[in-house]
ROSE-4610 file (N, C-alpha, C; in Angstrom, 1 decimal, always signed):
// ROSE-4610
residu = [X/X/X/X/X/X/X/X/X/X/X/X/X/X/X/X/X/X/X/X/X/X/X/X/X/X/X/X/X/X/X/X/X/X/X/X/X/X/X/X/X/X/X/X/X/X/X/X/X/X/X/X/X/X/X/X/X/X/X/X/X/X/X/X/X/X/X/X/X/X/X/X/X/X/X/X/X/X/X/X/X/X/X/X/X/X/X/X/X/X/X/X/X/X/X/X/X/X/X/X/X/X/X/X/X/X/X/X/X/X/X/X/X/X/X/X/X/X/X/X/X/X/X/X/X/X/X/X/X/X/X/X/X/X/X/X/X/X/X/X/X/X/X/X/X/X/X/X/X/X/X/X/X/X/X/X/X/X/X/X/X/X/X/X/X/X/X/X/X/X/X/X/X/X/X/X/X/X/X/X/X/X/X/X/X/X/X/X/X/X/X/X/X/X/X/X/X/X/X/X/X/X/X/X/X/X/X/X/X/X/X/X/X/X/X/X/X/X/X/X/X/X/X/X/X/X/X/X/X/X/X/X/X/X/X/X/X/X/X/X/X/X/X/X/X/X/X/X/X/X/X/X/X/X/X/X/X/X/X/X/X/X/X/X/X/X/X/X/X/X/X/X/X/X/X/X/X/X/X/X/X/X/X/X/X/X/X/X/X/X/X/X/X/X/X/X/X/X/X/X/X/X/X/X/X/X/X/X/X/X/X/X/X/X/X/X/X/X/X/X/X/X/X/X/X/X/X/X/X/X/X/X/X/X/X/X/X/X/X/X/X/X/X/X/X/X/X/X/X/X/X/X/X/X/X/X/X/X/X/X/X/X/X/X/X/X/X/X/X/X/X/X/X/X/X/X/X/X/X/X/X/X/X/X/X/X/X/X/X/X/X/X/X/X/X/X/X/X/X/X/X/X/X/X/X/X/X/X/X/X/X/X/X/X/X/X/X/X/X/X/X/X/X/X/X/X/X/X/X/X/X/X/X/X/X/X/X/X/X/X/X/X/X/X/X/X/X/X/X/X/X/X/X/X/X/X/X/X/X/X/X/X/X/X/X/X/X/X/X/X/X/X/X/X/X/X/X/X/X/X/X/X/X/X/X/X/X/X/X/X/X/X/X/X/X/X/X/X/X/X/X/X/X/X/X/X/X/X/X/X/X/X/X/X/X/X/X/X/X/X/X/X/X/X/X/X/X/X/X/X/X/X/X/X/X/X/X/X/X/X/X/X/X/X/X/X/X/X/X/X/X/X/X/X/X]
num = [1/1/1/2/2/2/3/3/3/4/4/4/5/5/5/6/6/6/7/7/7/8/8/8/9/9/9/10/10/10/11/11/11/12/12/12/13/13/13/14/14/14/15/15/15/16/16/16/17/17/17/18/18/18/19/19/19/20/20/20/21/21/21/22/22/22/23/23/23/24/24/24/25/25/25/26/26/26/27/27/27/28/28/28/29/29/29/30/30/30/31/31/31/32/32/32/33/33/33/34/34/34/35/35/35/36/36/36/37/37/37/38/38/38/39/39/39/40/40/40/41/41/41/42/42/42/43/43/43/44/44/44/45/45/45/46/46/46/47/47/47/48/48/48/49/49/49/50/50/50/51/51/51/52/52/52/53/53/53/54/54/54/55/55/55/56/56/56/57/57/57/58/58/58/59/59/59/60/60/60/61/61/61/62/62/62/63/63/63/64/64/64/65/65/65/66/66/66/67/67/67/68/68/68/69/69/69/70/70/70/71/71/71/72/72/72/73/73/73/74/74/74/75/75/75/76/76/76/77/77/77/78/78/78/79/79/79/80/80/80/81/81/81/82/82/82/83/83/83/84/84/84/85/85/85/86/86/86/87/87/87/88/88/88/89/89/89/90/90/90/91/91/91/92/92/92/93/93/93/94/94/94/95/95/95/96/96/96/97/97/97/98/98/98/99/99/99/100/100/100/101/101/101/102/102/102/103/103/103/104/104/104/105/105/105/106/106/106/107/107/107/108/108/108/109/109/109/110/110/110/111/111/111/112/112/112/113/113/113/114/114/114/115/115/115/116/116/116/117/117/117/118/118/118/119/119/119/120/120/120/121/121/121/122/122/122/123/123/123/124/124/124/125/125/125/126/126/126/127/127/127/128/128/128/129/129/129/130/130/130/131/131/131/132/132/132/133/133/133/134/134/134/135/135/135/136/136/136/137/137/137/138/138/138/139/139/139/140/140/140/141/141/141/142/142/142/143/143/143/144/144/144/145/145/145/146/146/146/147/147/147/148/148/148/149/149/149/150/150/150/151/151/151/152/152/152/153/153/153/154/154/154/155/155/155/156/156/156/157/157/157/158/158/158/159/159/159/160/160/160/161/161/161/162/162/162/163/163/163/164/164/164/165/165/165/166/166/166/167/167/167/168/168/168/169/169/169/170/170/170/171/171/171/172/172/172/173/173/173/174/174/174/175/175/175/176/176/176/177/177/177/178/178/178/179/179/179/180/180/180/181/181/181/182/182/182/183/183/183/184/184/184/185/185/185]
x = [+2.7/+1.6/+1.7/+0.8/+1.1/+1.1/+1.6/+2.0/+0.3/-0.9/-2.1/-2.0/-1.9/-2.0/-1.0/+0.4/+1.3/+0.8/+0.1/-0.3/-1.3/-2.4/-3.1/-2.9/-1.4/-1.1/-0.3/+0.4/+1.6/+0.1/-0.8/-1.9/-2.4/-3.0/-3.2/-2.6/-0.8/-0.4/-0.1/+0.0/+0.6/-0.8/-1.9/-3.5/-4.1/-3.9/-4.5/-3.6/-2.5/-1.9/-2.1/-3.1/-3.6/-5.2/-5.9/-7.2/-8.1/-9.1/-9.7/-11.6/-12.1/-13.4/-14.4/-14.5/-15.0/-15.1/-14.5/-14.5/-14.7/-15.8/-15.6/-14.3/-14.4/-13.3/-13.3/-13.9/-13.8/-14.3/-13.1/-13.5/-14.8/-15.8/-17.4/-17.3/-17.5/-17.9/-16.9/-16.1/-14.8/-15.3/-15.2/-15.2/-13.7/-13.2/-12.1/-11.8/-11.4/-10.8/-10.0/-10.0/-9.0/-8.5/-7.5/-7.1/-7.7/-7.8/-8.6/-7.6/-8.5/-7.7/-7.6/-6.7/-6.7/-8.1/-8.4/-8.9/-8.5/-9.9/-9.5/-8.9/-9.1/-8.4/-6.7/-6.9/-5.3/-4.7/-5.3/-4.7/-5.1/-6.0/-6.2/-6.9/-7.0/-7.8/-7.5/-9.0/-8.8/-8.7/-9.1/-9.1/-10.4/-10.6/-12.2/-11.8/-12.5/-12.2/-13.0/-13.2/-13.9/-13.8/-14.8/-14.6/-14.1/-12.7/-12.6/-13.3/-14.1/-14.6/-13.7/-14.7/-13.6/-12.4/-11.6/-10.4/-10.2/-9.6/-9.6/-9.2/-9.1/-8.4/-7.8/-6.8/-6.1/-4.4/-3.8/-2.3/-1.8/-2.3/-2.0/-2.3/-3.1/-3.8/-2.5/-1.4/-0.5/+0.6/+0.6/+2.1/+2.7/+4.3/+4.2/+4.1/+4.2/+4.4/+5.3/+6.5/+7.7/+8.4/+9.4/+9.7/+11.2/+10.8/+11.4/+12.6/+13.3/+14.3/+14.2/+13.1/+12.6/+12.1/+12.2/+10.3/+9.3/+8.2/+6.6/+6.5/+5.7/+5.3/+3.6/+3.8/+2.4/+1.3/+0.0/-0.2/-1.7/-2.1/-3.6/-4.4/-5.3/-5.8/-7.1/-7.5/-8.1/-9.6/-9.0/-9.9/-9.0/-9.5/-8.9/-10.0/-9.6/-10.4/-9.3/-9.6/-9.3/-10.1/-9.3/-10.0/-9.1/-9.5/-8.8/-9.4/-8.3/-8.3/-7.6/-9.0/-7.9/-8.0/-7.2/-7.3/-7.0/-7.8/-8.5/-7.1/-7.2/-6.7/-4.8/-4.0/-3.0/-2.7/-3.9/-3.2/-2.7/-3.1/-2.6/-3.6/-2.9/-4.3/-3.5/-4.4/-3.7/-4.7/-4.2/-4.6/-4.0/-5.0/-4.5/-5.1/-4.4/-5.1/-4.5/-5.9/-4.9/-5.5/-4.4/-4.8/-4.6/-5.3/-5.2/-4.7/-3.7/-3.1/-3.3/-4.7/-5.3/-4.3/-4.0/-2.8/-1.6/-1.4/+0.6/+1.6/+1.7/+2.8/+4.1/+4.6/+5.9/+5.8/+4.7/+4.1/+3.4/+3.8/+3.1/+5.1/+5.9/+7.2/+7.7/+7.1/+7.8/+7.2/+5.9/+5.5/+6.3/+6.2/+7.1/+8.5/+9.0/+10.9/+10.4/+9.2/+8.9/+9.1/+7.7/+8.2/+9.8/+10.0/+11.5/+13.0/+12.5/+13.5/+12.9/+11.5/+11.3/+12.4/+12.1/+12.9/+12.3/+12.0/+11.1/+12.4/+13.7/+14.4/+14.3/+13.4/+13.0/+11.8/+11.3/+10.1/+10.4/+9.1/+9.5/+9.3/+10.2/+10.4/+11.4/+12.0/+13.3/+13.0/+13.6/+12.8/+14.3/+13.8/+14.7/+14.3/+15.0/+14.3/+14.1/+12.9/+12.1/+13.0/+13.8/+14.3/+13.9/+13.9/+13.4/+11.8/+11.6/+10.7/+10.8/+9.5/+9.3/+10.2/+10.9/+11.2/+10.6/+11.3/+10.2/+9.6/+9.5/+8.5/+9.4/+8.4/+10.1/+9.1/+9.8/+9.1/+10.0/+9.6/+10.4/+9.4/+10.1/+9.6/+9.8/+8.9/+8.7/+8.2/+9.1/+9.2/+9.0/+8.4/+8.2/+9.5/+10.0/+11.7/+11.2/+9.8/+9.6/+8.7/+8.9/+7.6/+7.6/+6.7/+6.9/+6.3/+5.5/+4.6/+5.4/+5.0/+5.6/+4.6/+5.4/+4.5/+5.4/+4.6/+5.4/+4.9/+5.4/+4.9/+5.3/+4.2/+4.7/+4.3/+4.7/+4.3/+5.0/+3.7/+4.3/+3.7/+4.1/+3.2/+3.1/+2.3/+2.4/+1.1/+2.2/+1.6/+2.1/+0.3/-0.2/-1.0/-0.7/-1.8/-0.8/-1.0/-0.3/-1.3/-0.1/-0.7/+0.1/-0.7/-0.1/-0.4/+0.1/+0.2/+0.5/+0.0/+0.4/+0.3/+0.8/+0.3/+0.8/+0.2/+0.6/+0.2/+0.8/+0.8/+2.4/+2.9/+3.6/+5.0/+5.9/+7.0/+7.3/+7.4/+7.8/+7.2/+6.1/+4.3/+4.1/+4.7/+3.8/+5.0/+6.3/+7.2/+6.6/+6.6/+6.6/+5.0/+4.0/+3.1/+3.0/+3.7/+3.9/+4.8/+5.8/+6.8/+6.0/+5.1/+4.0/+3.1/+2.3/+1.3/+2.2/+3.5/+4.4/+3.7/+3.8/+3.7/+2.3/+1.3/+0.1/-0.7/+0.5/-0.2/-0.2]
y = [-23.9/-22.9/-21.9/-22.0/-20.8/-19.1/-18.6/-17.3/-16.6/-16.6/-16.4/-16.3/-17.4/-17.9/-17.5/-17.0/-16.3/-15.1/-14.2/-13.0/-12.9/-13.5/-13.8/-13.9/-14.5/-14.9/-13.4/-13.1/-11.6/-10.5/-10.5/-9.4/-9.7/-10.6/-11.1/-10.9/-11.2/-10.9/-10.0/-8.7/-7.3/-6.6/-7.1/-6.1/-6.6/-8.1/-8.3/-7.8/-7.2/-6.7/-5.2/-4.9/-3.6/-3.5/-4.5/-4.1/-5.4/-5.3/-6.0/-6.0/-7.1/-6.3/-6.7/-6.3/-6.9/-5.3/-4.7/-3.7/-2.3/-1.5/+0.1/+0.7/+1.8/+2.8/+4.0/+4.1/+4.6/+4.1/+4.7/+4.1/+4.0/+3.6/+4.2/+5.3/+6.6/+7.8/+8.7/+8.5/+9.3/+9.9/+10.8/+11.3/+12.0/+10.8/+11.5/+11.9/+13.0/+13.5/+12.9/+11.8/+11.4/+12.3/+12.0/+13.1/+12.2/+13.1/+12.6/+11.4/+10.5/+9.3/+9.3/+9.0/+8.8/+8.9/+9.5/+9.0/+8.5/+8.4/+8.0/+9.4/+10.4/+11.7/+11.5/+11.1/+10.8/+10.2/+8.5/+8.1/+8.2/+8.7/+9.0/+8.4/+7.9/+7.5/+6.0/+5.4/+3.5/+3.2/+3.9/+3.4/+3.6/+2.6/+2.4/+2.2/+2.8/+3.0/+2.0/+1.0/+0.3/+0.2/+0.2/+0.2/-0.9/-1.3/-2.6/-3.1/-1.9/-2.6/-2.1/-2.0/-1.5/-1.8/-1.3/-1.5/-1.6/-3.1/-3.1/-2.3/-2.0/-1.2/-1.9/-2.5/-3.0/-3.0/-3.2/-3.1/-3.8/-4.8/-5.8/-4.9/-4.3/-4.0/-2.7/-2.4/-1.5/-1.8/-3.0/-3.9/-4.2/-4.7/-5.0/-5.9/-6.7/-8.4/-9.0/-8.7/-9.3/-8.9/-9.8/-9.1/-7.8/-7.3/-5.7/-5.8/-4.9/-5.2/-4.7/-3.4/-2.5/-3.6/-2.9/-3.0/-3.2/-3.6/-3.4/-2.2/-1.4/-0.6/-0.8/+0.0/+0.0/+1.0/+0.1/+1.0/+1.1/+2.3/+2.7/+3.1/+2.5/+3.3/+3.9/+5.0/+5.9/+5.8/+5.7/+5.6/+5.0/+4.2/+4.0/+4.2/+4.1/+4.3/+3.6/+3.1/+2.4/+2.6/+2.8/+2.7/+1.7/+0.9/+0.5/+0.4/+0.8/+1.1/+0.0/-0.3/-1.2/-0.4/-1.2/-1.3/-2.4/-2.4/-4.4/-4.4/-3.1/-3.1/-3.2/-2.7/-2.8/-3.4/-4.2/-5.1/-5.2/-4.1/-3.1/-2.6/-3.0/-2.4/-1.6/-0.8/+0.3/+0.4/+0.2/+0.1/+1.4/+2.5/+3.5/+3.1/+2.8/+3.0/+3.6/+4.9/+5.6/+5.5/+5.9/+5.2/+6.4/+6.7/+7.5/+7.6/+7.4/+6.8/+7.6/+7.8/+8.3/+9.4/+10.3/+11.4/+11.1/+10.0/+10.1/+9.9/+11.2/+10.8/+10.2/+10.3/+9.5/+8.2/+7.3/+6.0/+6.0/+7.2/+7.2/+6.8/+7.2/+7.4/+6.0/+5.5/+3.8/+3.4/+3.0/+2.2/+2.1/+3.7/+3.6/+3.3/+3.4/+2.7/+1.1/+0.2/-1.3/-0.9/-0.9/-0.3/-0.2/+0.6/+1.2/+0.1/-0.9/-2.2/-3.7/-3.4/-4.6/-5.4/-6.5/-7.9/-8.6/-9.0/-9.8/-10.9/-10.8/-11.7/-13.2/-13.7/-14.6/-15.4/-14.8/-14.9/-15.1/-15.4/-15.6/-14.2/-12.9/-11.8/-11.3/-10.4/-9.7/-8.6/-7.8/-6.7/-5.4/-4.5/-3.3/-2.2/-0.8/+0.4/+1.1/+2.3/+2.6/+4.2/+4.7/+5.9/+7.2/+8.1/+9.2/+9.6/+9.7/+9.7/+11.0/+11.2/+12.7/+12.2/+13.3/+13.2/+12.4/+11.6/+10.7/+10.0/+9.5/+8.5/+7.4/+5.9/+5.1/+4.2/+3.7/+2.7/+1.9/+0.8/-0.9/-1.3/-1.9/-2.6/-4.3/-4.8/-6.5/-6.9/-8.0/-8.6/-10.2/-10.6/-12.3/-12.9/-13.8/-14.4/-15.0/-16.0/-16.8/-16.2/-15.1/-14.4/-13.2/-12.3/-10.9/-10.5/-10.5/-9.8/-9.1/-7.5/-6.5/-5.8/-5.3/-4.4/-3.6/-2.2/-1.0/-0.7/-0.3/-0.3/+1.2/+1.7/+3.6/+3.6/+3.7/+4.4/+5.4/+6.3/+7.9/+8.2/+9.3/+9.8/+11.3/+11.6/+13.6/+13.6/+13.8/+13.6/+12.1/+12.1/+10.8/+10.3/+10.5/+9.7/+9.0/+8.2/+7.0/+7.1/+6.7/+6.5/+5.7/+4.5/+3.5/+3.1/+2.8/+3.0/+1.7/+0.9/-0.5/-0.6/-0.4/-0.5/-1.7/-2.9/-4.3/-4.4/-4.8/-5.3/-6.2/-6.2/-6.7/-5.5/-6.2/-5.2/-3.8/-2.1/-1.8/-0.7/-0.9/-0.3/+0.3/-0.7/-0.6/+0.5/+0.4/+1.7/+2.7/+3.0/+4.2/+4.8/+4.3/+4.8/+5.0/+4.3/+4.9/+5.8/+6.3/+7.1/+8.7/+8.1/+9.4/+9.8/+9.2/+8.9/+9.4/+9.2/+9.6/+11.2/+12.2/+13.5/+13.7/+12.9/+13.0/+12.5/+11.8/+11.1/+11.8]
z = [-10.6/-10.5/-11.7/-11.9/-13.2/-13.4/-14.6/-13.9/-13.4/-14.1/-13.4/-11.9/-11.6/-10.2/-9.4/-9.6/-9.3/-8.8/-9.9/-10.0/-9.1/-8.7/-7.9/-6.4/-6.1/-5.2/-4.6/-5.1/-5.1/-4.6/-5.3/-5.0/-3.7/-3.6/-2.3/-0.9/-1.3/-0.4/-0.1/-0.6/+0.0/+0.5/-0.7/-0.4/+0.5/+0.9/+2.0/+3.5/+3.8/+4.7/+4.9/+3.7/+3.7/+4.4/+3.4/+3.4/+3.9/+4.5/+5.7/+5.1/+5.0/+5.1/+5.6/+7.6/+7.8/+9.5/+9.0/+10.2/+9.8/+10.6/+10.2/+10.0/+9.5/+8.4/+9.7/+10.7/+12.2/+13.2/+14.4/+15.8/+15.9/+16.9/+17.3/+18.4/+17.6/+18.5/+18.5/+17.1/+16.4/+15.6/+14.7/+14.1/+13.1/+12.3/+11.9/+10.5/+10.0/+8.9/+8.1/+7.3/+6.4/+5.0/+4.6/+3.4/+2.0/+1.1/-0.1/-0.6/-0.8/-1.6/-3.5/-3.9/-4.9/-5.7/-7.5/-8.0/-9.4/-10.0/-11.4/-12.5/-11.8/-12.5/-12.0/-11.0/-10.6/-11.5/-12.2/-12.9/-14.3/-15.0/-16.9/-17.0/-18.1/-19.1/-19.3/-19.1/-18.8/-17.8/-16.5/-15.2/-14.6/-14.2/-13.2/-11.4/-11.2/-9.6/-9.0/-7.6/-7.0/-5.6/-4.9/-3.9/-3.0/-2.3/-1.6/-0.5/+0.2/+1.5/+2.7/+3.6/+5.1/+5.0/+5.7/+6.1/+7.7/+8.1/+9.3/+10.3/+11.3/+12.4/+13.4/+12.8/+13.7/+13.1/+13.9/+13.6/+12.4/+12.0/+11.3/+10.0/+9.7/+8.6/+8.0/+8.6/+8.5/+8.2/+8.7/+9.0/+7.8/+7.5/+6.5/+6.5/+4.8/+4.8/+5.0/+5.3/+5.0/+6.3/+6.8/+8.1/+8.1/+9.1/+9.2/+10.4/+10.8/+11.7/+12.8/+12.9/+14.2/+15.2/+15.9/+17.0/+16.6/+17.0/+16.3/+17.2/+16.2/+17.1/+17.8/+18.9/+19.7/+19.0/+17.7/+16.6/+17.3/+17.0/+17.5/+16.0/+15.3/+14.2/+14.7/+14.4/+14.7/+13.8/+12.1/+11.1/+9.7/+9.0/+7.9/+6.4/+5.2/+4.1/+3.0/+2.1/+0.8/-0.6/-1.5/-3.1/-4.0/-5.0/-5.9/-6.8/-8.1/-9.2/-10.2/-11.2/-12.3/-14.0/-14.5/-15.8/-16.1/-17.2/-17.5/-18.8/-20.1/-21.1/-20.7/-19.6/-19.1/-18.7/-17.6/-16.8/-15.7/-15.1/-14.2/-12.6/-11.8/-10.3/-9.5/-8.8/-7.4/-6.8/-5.6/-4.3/-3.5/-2.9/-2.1/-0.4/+0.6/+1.6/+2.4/+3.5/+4.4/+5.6/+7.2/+8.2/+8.9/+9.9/+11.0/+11.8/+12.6/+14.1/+14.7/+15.4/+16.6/+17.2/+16.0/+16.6/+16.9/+17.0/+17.1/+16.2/+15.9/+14.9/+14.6/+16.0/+16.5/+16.3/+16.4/+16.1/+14.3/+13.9/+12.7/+11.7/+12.4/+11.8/+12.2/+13.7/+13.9/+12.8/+12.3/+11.5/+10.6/+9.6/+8.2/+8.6/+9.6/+9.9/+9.6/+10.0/+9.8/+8.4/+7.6/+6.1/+5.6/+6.0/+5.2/+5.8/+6.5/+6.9/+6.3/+6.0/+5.4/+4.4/+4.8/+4.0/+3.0/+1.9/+1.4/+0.6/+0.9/+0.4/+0.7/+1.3/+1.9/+1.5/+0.1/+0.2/-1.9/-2.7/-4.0/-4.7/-3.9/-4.6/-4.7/-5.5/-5.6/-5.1/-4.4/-3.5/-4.4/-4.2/-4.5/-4.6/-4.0/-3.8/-4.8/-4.7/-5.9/-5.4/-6.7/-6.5/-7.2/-6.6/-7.5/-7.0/-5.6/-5.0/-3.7/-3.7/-2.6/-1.5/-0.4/+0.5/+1.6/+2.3/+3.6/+3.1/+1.7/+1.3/+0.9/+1.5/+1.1/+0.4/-1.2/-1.6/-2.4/-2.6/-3.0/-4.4/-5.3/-5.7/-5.7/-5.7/-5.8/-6.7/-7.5/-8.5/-8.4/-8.9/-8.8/-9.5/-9.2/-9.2/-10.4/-10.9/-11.9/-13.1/-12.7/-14.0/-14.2/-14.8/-15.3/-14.0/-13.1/-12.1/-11.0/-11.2/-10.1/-9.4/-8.5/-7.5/-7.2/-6.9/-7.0/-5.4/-4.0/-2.8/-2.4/-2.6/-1.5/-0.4/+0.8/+2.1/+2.7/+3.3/+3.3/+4.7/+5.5/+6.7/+6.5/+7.0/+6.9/+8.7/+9.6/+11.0/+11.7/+11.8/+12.4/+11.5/+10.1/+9.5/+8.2/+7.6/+6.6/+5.5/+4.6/+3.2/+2.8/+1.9/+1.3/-0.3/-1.5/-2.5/-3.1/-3.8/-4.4/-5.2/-6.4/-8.2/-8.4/-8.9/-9.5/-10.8/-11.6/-13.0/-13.5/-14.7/-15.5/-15.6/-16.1/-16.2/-15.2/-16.3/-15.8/-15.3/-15.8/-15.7/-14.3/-13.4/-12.1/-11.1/-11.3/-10.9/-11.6/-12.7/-13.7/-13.5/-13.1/-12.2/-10.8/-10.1/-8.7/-8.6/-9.5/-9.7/-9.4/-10.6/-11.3/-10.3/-9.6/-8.5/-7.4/-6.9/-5.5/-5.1/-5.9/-5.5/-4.9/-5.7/-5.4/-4.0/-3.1/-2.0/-0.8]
């Protein structure tokens, strides 16, 4: 497979366990408040924003990819929203999506414990923790075992609501922006 198609495949996998597009961004007959997502001021100059499409509301859409050592938790989303951002010249994408959990925050803290036990040594990535990061926020990066392709993974809670952060590109690009990006979520 080539590294293309590598890169391809690594995106896929983490952004499709994010983003969904085939379901409203709220319940029907909610009305909920999500916090501002990311923009292209967030990230400078060379970045175009796009929109991915709904984000499903369902458990799955939260979960991680890789398996974790908790419980699942019993997940309710309330409302979800997504943006992603590339640069063509870098080589470089971020994915922000954030989720609602219909008010419970206790269920907002099980999820990130899934997150923050995730395993991906099982899988064609080197996984290892991203340090130097806001309090309560836990992020990894994943590395492809045969090629340059990383991904930089932040998830954060403030309540009952989730924020998730994905920067994928080459080398060491995709930490050193989620690094930068952490305070802002």
């Amino acid at each position: 497979m080539s590294d293309t198609a590598n890169v391809r495949s690594a995106v896929l996998l983490l952004v499709a366990a994010l983003v969904a597009t085939s379901c409203s961004r709220e319940s029907p007959g909610n009305v909920v408040a999500l916090p501002m997502l990311l923009t292209v001021d967030d990230l400078g100059a060379g970045w175009e924003a796009a929109d991915p499409g709904d984000v499903a509301l369902l458990p799955g859409s939260i979960a991680p990819p890789c398996p974790f050592e908790v419980d699942i938790p019993d997940v309710t989303l309330a409302a979800a929203d997504s943006m992603e951002f590339g640069n063509e010249e870098r080589r470089l994408g971020v994915n922000h999506t954030v989720a609602e959990l219909n008010g419970e925050a206790d269920t907002a803290v099980e999820v990130l414990q899934t997150w923050a036990t995730m395993d991906c040594s099982g899988s064609d990535f080197d996984q290892s923790a991203i340090d130097e990061l806001p309090e309560g926020m836990v992020g990894f990066e994943l590395t492809t075992q045969d090629g340059p392709f990383t991904q930089a993974v932040l998830v954060t809670i403030d309540g009952s609501t989730m924020s998730f952060v994905i920067v994928s590109g080459e080398g060491d690009d995709p930490v050193d922006i989620a690094r930068r990006l952490a305070p802002r979520i």
